[in-house]
C-alpha positions in Angstrom: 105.0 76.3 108.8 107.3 77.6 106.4 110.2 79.9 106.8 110.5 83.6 105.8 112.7 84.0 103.0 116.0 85.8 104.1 114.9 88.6 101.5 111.5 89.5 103.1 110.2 93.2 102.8 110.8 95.5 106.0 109.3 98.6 106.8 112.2 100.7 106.4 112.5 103.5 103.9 116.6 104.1 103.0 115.3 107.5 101.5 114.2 108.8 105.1 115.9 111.9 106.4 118.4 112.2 108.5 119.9 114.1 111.2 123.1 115.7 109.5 120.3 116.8 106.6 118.5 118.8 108.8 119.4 122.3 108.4 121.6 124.0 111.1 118.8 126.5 112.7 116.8 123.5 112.7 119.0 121.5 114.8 119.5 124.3 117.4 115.9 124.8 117.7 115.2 121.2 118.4 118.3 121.7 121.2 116.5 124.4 122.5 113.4 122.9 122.9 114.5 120.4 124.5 116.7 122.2 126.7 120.5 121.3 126.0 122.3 120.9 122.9 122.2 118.0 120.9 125.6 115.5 121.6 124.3 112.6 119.2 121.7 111.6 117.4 120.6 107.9 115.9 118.2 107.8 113.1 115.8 105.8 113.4 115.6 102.7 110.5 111.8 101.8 110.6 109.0 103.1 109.1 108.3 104.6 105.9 107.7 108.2 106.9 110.7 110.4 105.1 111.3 112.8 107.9 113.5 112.5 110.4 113.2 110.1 113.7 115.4 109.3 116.3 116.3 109.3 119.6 118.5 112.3 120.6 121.7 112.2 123.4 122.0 115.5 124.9 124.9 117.6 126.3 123.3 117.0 129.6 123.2 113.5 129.6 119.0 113.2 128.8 117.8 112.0 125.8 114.5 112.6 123.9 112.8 111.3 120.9 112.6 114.3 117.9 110.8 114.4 114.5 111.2 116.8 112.0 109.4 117.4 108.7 109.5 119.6 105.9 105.9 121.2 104.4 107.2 122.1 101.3 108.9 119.5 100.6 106.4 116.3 101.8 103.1 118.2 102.0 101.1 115.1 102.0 102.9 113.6 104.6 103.4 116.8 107.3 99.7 116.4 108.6 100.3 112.9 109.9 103.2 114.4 112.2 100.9 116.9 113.1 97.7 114.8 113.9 100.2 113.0 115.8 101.0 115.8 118.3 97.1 116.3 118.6 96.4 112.6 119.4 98.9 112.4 121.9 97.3 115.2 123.7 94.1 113.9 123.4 94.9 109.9 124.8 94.3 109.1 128.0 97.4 108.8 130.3 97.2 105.1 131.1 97.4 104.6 127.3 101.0 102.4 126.7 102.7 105.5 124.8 105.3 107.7 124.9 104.5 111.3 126.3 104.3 114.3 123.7 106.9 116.8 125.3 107.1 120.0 122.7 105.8 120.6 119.4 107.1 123.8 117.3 107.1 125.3 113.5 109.9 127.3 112.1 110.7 128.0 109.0 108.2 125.5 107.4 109.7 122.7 109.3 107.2 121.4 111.8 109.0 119.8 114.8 108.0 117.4 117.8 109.5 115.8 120.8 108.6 112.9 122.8 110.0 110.8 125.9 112.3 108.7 124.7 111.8 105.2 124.9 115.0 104.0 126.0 115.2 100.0 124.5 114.3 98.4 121.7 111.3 97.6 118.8 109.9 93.9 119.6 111.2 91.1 117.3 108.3 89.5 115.4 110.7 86.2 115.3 110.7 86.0 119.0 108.0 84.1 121.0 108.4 85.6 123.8 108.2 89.2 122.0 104.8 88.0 120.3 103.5 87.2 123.6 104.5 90.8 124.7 102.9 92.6 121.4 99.6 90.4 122.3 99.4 92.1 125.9 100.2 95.2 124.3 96.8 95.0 122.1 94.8 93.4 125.1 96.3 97.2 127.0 95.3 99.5 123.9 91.9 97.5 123.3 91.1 97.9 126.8 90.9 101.7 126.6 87.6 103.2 125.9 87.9 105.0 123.1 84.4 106.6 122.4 85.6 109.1 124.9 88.5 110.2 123.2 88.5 114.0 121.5 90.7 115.2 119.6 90.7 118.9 119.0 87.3 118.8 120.3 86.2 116.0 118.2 85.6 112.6 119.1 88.4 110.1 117.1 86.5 108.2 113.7 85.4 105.2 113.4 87.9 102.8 111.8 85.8 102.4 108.9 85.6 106.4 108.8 89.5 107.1 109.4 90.8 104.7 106.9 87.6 104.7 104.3 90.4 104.1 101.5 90.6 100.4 102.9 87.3 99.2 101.8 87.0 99.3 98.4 90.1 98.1 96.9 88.7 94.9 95.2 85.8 97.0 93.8 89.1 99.5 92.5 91.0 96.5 91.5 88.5 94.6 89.6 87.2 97.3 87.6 90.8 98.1 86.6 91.9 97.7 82.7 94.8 96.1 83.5 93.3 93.8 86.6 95.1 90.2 85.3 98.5 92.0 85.2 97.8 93.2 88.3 96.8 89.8 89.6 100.4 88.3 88.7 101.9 89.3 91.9 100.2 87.2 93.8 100.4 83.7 92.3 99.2 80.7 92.6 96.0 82.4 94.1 95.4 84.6 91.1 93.1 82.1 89.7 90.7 82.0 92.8 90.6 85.7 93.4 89.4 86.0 89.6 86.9 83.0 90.1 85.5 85.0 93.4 85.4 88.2 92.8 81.2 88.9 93.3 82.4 87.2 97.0 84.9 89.2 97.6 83.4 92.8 96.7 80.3 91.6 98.9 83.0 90.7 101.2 84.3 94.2 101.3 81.5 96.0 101.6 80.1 94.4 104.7 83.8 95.6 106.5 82.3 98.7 108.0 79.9 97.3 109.6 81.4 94.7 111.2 84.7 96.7 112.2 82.4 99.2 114.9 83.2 99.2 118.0 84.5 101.6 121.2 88.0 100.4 121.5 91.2 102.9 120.9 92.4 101.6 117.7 95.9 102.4 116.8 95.5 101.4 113.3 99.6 100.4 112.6 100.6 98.6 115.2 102.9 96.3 113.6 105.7 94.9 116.2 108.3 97.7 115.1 106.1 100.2 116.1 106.3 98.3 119.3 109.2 99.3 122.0 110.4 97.6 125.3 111.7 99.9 127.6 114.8 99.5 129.8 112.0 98.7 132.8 110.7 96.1 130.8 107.3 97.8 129.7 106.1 97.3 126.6 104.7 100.5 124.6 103.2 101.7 121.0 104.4 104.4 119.2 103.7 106.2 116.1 100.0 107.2 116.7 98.4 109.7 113.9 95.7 106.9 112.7 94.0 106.6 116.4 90.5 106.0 115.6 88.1 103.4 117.4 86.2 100.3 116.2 86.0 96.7 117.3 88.9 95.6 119.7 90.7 92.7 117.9 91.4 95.1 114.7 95.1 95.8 115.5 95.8 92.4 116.3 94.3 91.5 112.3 95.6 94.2 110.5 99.2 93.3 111.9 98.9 89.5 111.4 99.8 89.7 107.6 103.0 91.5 107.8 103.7 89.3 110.8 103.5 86.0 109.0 105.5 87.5 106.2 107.6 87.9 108.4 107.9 84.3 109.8 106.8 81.9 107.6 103.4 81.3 110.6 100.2 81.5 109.3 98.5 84.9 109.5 95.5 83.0 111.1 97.6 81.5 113.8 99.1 84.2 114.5 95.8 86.2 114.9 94.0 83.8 116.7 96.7 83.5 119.2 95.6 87.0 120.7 93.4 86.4 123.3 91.6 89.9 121.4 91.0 87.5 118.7 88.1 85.6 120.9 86.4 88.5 119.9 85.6 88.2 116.6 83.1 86.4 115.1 83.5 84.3 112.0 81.7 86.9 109.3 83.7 89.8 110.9 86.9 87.7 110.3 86.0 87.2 106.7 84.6 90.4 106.1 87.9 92.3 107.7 90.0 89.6 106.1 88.8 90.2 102.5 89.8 94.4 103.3 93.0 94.2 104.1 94.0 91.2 101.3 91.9 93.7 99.0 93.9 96.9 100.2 97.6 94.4 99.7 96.8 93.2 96.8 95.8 96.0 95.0 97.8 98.8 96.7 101.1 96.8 95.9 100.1 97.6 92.1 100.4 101.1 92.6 102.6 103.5 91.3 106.0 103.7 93.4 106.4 106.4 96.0 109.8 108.4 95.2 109.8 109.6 98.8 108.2 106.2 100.3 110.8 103.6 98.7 110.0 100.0 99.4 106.3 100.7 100.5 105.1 98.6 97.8 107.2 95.9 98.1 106.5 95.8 102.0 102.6 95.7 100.7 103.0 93.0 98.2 104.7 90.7 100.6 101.6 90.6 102.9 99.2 89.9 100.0 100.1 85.9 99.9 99.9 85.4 103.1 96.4 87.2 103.8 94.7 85.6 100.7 96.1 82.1 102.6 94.5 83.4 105.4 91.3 84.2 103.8 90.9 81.0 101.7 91.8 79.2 105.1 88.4 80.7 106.4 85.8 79.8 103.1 87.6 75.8 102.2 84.4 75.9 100.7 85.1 78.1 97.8 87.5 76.4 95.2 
């Protein structure tokens, strides 16, 4: 196993708003909505969304979890804040989530409140905290989510709700500039350019092989992850709910996870019991989409509003393609 380097991407974004930006009426609305005025407030550091988070101290001792966006200023980000609201109308109540408690518009600011989870985001370096995040997707794969309706419609298939996944090798490799792109990545540049026909095929047997009726959450990296002062462990940050095959949270988190610790993104996965799951060519097949989606998102343009996404996405591209070429030793 090797060890993380000490300068290893997080999902934080140093551009995200804070609470003294927020305008004045703004601020008292959010007090009035939640019923006393606003003593304190602690941005939260996670995440890449540029609105404001954080958990709010009231006059009156409570405390509630706030968010607050702007349309006009991050128009293609508002609509996760307010699919967000929607979802967590729509989930069932024994889902492991914190409960929606307003949600408001003024003055093109759209505004939401939730229970506050009083603790703290797991630890992806603690074993104990990785045992905690892999009961946490046992808990959300457990929920039926072929049920689910969300403003009367039933929530997408993974394949359906994050379609932009499953083509990103075909994207890459029919890019101009596809060996620049490449460099990022290293020492495996070489064998992704040997193995492209596997990879594409690869890719596009990922939709298939992703169905399924579980409640997805679709980011559930550990920071999105919070213990509360009881001790129960539960998942925040919800817009992408969708449903497909139960291990998929558990994958699509073991990348940034290994970044994150120098373990092996297939260790890691394989030590949810969700994992068991999974067969081999839906392993591979969901394997090859998220390298795909690292590899060649982390080429993109930077985000002005979204600073460090690209970095964070780089990062887990060396450890998935490990992962992958772990699971075909027979391809050289």
């Amino acid at each position: 196993m090797s060890s993380p380097s000490s300068s290893v991407p997080e999902p934080r974004n140093p551009a995200r708003l804070r609470w003294e930006g927020l305008p004045e009426a703004v601020q008292q609305r959010i007090g009035d909505l939640a019923g006393a005025p606003v003593r304190f407030a602690d941005t939260s550091t996670t995440g890449f969304s540029p609105g404001f988070a954080g958990v709010l101290r009231l006059d009156d001792g409570r405390h509630v979890f706030a968010k607050a966006m702007n349309e006009t200023d991050h128009p293609h980000s508002i609509w996760l804040n307010r699919r967000e609201a929607k979802v967590a109308r729509a989930l069932p109540e024994s889902t492991p989530m914190a409960p929606l408690l307003w949600e408001d518009d003024l003055d093109g600011w759209h505004l939401l409140g939730f229970e506050a989870m009083l603790g703290r985001p797991l630890d992806p370096r603690s074993a104990r905290d990785r045992e905690e995040a892999a009961g946490l997707y046992s808990k959300v794969a457990a929920i039926d989510g072929s049920r689910v309706t969300v403003a009367g419609e039933r929530l997408e298939p993974f394949s359906e709700a994050l379609s932009d996944l499953f083509d990103r090798w075909a994207r890459l490799f029919d890019s101009k500039d596809c060996d620049s792109r490449l460099t990022h990545v290293g020492e495996h540049s070489g064998w992704v350019a040997r193995h492209a026909d596997e990879l594409c095929s690869w890719e596009a047997a990922a939709p298939a092989l992703s169905q399924g009726a579980a409640l997805v959450h679709a980011d559930l990296r550990m920071d999105n992850m919070v213990r509360r002062a009881d001790g129960a462990v539960v998942a925040v940050d919800w817009p992408w709910a969708c449903v497909g095959a139960p291990w998929l949270d558990a994958l699509s988190a073991s990348c940034g996870l290994s970044m994150q610790t120098g373990i092996p993104a297939r260790q890691l996965f394989h030590a949810n019991p969700v994992a068991n799951k999974a067969t081999r060519d839906a392993e591979v097949a969901l394997v090859t989409t998220i390298t795909g989606y690292f590899t060649q998102a982390g080429t993109e343009p930077d985000v002005p509003s979204l600073p460090g996404l690209r970095e964070f996405q780089r990062g887990q591209a060396k450890p998935a393609l490990a992962w992958l070429r772990s699971l075909v030793p027979e391809l050289t």
